[in-house]
N, C-alpha and C positions, 0 to 999 in steps of 0.2 A: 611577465605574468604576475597579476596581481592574485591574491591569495585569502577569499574573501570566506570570515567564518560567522556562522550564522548559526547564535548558541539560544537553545530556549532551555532555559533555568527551571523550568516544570516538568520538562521531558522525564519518563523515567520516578525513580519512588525519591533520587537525591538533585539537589541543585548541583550539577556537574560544572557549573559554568568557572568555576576557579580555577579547578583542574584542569579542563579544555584549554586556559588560557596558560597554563603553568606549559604545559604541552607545548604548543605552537610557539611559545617562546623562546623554547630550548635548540628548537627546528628551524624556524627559519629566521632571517634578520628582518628587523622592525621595520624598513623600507618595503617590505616583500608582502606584508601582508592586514589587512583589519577587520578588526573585531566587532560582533553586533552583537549586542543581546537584546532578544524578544523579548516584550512587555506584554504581550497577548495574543489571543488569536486572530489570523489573519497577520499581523504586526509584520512577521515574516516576510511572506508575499510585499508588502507594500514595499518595502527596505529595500527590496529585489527588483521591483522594476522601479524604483527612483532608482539606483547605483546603476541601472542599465541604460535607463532613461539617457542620466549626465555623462557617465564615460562608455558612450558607444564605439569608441574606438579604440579603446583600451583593450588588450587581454587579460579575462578573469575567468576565474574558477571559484565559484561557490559550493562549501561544504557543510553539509546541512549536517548541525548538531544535533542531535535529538532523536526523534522519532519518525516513522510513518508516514502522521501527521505534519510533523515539520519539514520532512521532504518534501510532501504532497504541496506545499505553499512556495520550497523556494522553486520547485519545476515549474508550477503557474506563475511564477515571476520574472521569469526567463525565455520563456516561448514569445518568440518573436524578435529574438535578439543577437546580433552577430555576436563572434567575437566570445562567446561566452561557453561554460559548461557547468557540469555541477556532480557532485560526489555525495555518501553520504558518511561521516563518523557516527556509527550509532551508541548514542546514550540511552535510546527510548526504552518500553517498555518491551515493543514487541519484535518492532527492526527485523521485519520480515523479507521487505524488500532485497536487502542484498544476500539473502540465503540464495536465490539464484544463483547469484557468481561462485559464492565459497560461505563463510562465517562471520558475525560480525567480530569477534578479533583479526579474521585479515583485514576491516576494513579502518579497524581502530591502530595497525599501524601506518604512522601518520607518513616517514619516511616514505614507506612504499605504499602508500597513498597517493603523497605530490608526483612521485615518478612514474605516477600510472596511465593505463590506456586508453583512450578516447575513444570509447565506441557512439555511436547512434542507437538510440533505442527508439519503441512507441511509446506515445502517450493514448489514454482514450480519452473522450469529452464525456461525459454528462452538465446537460445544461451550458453553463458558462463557466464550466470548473473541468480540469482536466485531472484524470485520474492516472499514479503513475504504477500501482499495483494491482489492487483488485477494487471492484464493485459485485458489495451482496448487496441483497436483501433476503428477508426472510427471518428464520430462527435465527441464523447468526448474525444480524446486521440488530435484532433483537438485544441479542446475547451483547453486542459491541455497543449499544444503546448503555446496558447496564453494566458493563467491564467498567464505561469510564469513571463511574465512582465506585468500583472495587481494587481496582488498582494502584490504590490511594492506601490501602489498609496494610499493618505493618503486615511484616514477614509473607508478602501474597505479591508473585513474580507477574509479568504479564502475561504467562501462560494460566498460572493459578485465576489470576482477575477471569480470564477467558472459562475456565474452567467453571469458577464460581455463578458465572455468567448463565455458562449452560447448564447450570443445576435449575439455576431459579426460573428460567425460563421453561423449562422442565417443565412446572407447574402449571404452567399457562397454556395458552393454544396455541397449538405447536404448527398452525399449515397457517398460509395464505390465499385467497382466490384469487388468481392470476392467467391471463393471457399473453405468452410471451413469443413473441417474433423473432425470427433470424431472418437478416437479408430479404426481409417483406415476405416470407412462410415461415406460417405457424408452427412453429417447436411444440409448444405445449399448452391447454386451457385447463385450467380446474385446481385442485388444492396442490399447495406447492409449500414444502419445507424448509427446504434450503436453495439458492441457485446464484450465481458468482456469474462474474463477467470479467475472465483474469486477462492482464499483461502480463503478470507472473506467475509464480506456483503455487505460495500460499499465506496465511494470513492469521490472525489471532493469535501470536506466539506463536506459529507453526504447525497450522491445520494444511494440510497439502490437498487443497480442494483440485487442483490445477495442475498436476503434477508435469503433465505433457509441453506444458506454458513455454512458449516464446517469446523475449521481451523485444525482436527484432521480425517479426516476419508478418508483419503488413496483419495481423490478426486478431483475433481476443477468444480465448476459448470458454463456451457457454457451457457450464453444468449446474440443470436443475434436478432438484429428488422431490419427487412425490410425494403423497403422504403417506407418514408412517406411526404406525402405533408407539407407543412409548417404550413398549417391549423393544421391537423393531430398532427402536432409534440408538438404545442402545445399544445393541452389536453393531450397529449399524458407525454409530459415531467415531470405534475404535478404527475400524477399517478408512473411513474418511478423514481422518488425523492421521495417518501415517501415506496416506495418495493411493491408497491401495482398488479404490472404489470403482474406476474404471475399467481394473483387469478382472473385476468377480463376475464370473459367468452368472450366480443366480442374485445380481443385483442390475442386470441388464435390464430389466421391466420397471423399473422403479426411477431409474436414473435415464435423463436427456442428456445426450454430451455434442456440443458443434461448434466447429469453429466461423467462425461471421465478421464480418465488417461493421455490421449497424445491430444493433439491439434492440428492442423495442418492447414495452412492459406496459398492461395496463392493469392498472387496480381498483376495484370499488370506492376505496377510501384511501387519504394517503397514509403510506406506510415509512418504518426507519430504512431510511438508505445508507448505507456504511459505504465511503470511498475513503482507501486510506485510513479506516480508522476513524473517522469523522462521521457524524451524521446527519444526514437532512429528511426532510421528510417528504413524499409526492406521491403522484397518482397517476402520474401520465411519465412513463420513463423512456428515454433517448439516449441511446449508448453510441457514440463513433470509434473507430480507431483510426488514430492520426501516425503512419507510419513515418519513423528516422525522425520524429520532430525535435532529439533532445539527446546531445552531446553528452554522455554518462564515463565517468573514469571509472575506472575497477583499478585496485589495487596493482603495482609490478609483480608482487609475489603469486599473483592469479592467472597471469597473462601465460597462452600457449606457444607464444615463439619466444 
């Protein structure tokens, strides 16, 4: 088994890539394993499928250093490929992904990391990019527009970045006009605030839009919210950071919730798309979910047998 680490030196407010390697050095022997470090975006992904490309018969495991985002690239660089999996050491900012399993210190020990479980997960597509968390748009895909240069700022965590995000967007106009599909019927037409397309549970430093989320059953769970006043949004906000949104009896009119196979999004103009933390921008949206496509370890000290 080769032992393949994939460090980006931006992840997060510090260059961790020293440490990372201080780390792995101490764990495993020098035959067992190699080091990348990202130059930029995308850089990732490329690194990923060359190393898959040239040693397809080799067993490896890529651990993506970083963030979200730098997961999100070494997954698209490994789909399609025997032989392979991938993990994630999170250094990022927000490292929301593996709050499904447990925390990101179980996944930052490295020991029971290597010794860990190989499960199957899904991915979804947008476009020609696979998503391995969530897809918003809307106020938060807004808000993640503008985190990524708050997250930059001293002493401001990537929940604070996120937080700061949604103040100033705050200010702005808070809905979208949207016509959104599930499974080819209509979910929902007209002003739309917030609405997520999750693999997982949740996102931004740990807004739990998706709390119900399964990263393994063939699915992606849709929730969109209406429009809401600025009053509104804020009571509203605390209850949807903590996942609580789904269980409020007098928030059932305001909130779509379904789970779907295909997605489908259209909008007047193109809007911020946040996959992973990334964003693009479009006007005609296509969600799939691609179920078991991506061999994912979890920690030994997570595993139930």
């Amino acid at each position: 088994m080769k032992h393949i680490f994939i460090i980006n030196p931006k992840a997060g407010k510090y260059d961790l890539s020293k440490k990372v390697t201080e780390i792995v050095e101490k764990v495993l022997n020098e035959e067992d394993y190699l080091l990348y470090i990202t130059k930029g975006r995308l850089d990732a992904q490329v690194f990923v499928q060359k190393y898959c490309e040239e040693h397809q018969d080799e067993e490896k495991r890529f651990y993506s250093c970083g963030g979200d985002g730098t997961l999100n690239e070494v997954a698209n660089g490994v789909v399609g490929y025997k032989n392979t999996s991938i993990t994630c050491y999170p250094i990022g900012s927000g490292n929301d992904f593996v709050k499904y399993f447990g925390t990101a210190e179980d996944f930052l020990n490295l020991p029971s990391l290597i010794h860990g479980k190989e499960i199957e997960i899904d991915l979804m597509r947008f476009n020609n990019r696979y998503v391995i968390n969530i897809f918003n748009i809307g106020l938060d895909a807004d808000v993640g527009d503008r985190m990524i240069n708050y997250k930059r700022l001293p002493l401001v965590s990537g929940k604070g970045a996120y937080i700061l995000g949604v103040i100033v967007s705050f200010f702005k106009k808070l809905t979208k006009k949207l016509k959104i599909f599930v499974d080819g019927e209509m979910l929902y037409s007209g002003e739309v605030t917030l609405c997520a397309a999750a693999n997982s549970i949740c996102y931004g430093g740990g807004f739990y839009c998706a709390p119900q989320a399964s990263v393994s059953d063939g699915l992606m769970d849709i929730v969109a919210v209406k429009k809401l006043s600025r009053l509104k949004f804020l009571r509203f906000i605390k209850t949807y950071k903590k996942g609580e949104h789904l269980d409020r009896e007098e928030l059932k009119d305001l909130i779509f919730f379904r789970r779907g196979k295909l997605v489908e999004i259209e909008s007047e103009k193109p809007i911020n798309c946040c996959l992973d933390g990334e964003i693009l921008k479009d006007s005609k949206i296509r969600i799939e979910i691609f179920p078991k496509l991506l061999k994912f370890i979890i920690p030994k000290k997570l595993q139930n047998d």
